[in-house]
N, C-alpha and C positions, 0 to 999 in steps of 0.2 A: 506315320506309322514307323515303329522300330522294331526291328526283329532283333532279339537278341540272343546269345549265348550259341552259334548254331556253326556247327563245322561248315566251312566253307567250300566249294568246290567249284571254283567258278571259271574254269576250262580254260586256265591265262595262265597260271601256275599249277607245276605238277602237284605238287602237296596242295594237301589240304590245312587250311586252317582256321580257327577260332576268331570271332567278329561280331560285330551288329552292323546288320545294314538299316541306313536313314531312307524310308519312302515319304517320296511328294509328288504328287500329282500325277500320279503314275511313274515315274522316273526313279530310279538311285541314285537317291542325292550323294551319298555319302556310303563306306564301307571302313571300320575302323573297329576301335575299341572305346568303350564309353564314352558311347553317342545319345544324347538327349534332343527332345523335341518332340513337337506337337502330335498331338495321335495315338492312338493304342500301338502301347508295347506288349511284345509277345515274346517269351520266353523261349525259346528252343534248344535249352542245357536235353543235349544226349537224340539232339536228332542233327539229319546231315542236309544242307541246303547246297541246290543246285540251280543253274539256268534252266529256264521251261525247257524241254525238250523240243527241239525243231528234227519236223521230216521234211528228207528234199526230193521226194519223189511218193506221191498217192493218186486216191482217187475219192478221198474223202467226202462227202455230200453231193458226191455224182454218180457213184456207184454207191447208192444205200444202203442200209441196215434191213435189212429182212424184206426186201421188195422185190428180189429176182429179174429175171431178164424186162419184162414188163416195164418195172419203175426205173431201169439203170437211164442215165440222160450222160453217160461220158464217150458214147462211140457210134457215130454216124456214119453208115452202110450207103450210103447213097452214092460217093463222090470220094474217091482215093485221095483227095487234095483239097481238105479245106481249112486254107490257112485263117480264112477272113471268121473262124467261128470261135468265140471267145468262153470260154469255162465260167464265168463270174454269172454267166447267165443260164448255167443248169446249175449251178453251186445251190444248195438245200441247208438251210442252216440249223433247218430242225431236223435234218438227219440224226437219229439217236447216239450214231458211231461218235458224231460231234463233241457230245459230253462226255462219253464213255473217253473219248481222247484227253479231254484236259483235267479228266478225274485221277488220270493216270502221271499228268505233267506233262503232256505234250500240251505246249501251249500257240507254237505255230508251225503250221504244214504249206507246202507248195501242194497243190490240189488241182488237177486237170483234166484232161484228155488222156481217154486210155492209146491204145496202140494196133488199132484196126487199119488207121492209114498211113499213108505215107507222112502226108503233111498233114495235122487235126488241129491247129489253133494252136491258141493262146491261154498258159498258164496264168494262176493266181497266187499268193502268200498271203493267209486269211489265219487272223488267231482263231482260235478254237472256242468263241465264247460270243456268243450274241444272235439277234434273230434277223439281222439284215445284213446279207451280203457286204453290202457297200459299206456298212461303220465296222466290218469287220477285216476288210482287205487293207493288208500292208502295203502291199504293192500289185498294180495291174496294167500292164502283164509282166509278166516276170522273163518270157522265155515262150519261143516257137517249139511246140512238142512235135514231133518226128519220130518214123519206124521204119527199122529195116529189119529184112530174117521173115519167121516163119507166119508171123500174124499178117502183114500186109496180102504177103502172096495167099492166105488160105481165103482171108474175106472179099479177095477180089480177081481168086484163082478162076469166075465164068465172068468174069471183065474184060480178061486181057492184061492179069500181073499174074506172070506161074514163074515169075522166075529170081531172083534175087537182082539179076541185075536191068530187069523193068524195074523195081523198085527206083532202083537209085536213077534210072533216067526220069523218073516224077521227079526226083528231088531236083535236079540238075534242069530239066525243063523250067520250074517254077521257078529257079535261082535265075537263071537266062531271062526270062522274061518280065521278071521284074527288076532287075537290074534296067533290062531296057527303057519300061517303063520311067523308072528312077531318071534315068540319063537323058528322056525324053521331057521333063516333070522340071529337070533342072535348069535344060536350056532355053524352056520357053521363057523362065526368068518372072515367076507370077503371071504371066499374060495368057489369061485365061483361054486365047480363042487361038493359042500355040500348042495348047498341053494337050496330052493324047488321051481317048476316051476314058471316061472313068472305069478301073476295072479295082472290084473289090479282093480281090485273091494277091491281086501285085501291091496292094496300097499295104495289105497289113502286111508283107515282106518285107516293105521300105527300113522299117526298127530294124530287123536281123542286117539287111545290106549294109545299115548303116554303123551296126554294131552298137545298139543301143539295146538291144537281147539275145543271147545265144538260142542256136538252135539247138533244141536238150532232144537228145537223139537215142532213142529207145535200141540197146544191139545188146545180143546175147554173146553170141558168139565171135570167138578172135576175129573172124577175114569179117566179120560185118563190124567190129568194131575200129579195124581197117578201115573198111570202105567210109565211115563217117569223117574219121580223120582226114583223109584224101579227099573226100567233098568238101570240108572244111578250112583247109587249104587251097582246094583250087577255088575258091569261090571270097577266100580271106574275109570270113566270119566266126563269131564268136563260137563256141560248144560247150556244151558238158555231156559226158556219156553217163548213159542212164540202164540200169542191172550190170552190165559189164560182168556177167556170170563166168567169162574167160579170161577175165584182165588177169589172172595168175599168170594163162599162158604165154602174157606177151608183155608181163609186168616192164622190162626193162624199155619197151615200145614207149610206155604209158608214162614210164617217169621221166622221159626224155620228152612225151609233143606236149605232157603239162596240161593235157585237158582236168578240171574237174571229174571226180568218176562216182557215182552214186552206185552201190552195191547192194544188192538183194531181188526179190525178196529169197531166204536163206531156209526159210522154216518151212518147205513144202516138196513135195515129191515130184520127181521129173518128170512132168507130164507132156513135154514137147523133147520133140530131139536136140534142141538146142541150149536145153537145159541138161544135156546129159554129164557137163564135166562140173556141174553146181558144187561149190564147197561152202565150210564155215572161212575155211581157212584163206579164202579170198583176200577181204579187206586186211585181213592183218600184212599177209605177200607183199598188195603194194601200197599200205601205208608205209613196214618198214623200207620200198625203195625211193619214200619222199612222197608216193602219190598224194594230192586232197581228197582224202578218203570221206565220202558217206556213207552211212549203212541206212538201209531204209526197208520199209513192211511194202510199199507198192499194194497199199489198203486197200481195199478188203483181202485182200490174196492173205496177207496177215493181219490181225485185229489190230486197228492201229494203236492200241494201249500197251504192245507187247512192246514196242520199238526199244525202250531200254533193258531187255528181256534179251534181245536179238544181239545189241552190243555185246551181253555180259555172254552168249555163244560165240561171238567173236571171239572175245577174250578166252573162254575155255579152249579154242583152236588154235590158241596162239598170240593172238595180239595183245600187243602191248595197251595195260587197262585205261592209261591216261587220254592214248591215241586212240580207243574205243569209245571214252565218252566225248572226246570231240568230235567224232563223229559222227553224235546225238545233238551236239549243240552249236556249236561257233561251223564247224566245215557244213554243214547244210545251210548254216544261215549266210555265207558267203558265196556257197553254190548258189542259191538261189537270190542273192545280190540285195539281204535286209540283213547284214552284219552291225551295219552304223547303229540296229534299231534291239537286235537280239542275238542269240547265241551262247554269251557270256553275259557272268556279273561284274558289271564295271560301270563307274559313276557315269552317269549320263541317258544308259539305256534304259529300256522298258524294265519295270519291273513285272517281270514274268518269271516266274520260280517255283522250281517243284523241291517239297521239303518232304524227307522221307525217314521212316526209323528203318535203318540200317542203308545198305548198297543197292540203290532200284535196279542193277543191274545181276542183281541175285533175285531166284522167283522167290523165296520167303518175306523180301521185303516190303515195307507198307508205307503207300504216300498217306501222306500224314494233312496236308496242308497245298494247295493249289492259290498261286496270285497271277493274274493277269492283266497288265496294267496296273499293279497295285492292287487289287480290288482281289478278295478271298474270294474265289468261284468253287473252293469244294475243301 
């Protein structure tokens, strides 16, 4: 397949500019000027071609489309601390939000565990096109979900968490103990009748201890966005902060400890006290202090087809438009550690690409054209 004639925008340079891209096999083979070869060519004189759009923080096919508390399968009330529970296995792929997403050009989402516990599992990186989980995940797991603030302590406020900082002693317990675990794991030296009992909570820690996933840490507000950073330090593991609704207040914190920060969701009313300093003007703060800025919907909370909707509010608050659509595309697919595969147009990746008449990041404009893998899915 050739696409041709089509402004390019492919989140590596600021400007945009004019090209055909060569697909094979799902791949970009090539990105040039008068490119021939096998396959239907398609013309795109007077529309603008972009990378799929990547979200780095939802709840895509776990939190459903029109099935209410009933059918939601992203938040387990039982157990303030379940690391050992994996997202790929409430993941819904006929959730209807599904399609609506990659009709839109998002074409891959990190998709989890919502934020009732402390510690909930393990995320997924799933493109947005298929009926089986498994030939749809990029990568699994991507990342230890975590919550600190007002959700942990409300759903397990007649447990015995009322406080913010119970919270963080789960966290800090679970880190200790499997550490232990680990350390106990390593010196039996494979000798099975040496290694301490099987415990399923410390075993799926072992990735994070070992820095093979960050812990993506759900914090709203500045001192809880704090307390992540100092747990993540003291325990020398990977993070990403996730909503960071106060990272304004402590931008120069944020550009200095270098976490990734996922931003949003932006488009809703402060319905918790910890959402009360919410801005648009966030991500633009501290992208300009260097931060790796994402902006994300935190789906359903925002429809997830709005997400380049949400950029183009960023951008009206300030930020800079080029550093708004990176972080739609390339900074979530490195937050969520599938850059090698998406993000950007550049030879070698996925062809996944949302092609639009006009700016997707303006609400008058119209996607035109959806590839995933190569493959036109709308």
């Amino acid at each position: 397949m050739i696409l041709k004639n089509g402004l390019i925008h492919d989140a590596v340079h600021e400007e945009a500019y004019q090209a055909d891209i060569l697909i094979e096999d799902g791949k970009i083979l090539a990105i040039g000027t008068g490119l021939s070869g096998a396959g239907d060519v398609i013309d795109l004189q007077g529309l603008e071609v972009y990378p799929g759009f990547v979200e780095a923080h939802c709840h895509l096919g776990l939190d459903g489309y029109g099935i209410g508390f009933e059918g939601a399968d992203y938040n387990e009330y039982g157990d303030i601390c379940t690391p050992q529970l994996r997202a790929i296995d409430s993941f819904n792929p006929m959730d209807p939000a599904v399609r609506k997403a990659a009709q839109a050009g998002v074409t891959t989402v990190a998709t989890g565990q919502g934020s009732s516990n402390a510690i909930g599992g393990t995320w997924i990186a799933v493109k947005t096109t298929g009926i089986c989980a498994d030939d749809m995940v990029i990568k699994d797991p991507i990342a230890m979900k975590c919550a600190l603030g007002e959700n942990p302590k409300r759903c397990y406020r007649e447990k015995g968490n009322c406080a913010r900082m119970s919270t963080a002693a789960v966290f800090r317990n679970m880190l200790f103990k499997a550490r232990q675990y680990l350390a106990k794991k390593e010196a039996a030296c494979g000798d099975v009748t040496k290694e301490p009992a099987f415990d399923f909570k410390c075993e799926a820690m072992i990735p994070v201890l070992k820095k093979e996933i960050p812990l993506k840490i759900h914090a709203h507000q500045a001192n809880d966005i704090l307390t992540a950073i100092r747990i993540a330090r003291e325990f020398d593991v990977n993070m990403t902060i996730e909503h960071t609704t106060e990272g304004h207040l402590i931008a120069d914190i944020l550009a200095e400890a270098d976490y990734p920060v996922a931003v949003g969701p932006s488009l809703t009313h402060a319905t918790k006290f910890e959402l009360q300093n919410k801005s648009w003007t966030t991500p633009g703060i501290l992208a300009a202090k260097g931060c790796r800025v994402s902006i994300i919907t935190d789906s359903p909370v925002i429809p997830q087809e709005y997400l380049p909707l949400c950029a183009g509010l960023a951008v009206k608050a300030g930020m800079d438009p080029f550093l708004a659509l990176q972080a739609i595309t390339i900074n979530p697919a490195k937050h969520i550690g599938v850059d090698a595969r998406v993000g950007s147009l550049e030879v070698g990746k996925d062809a996944d690409l949302a092609i639009y008449a006009g700016d997707p990041m303006v609400s008058d404009s119209v996607c035109k054209m959806v590839l995933i893998d190569g493959k036109r899915v709308f």
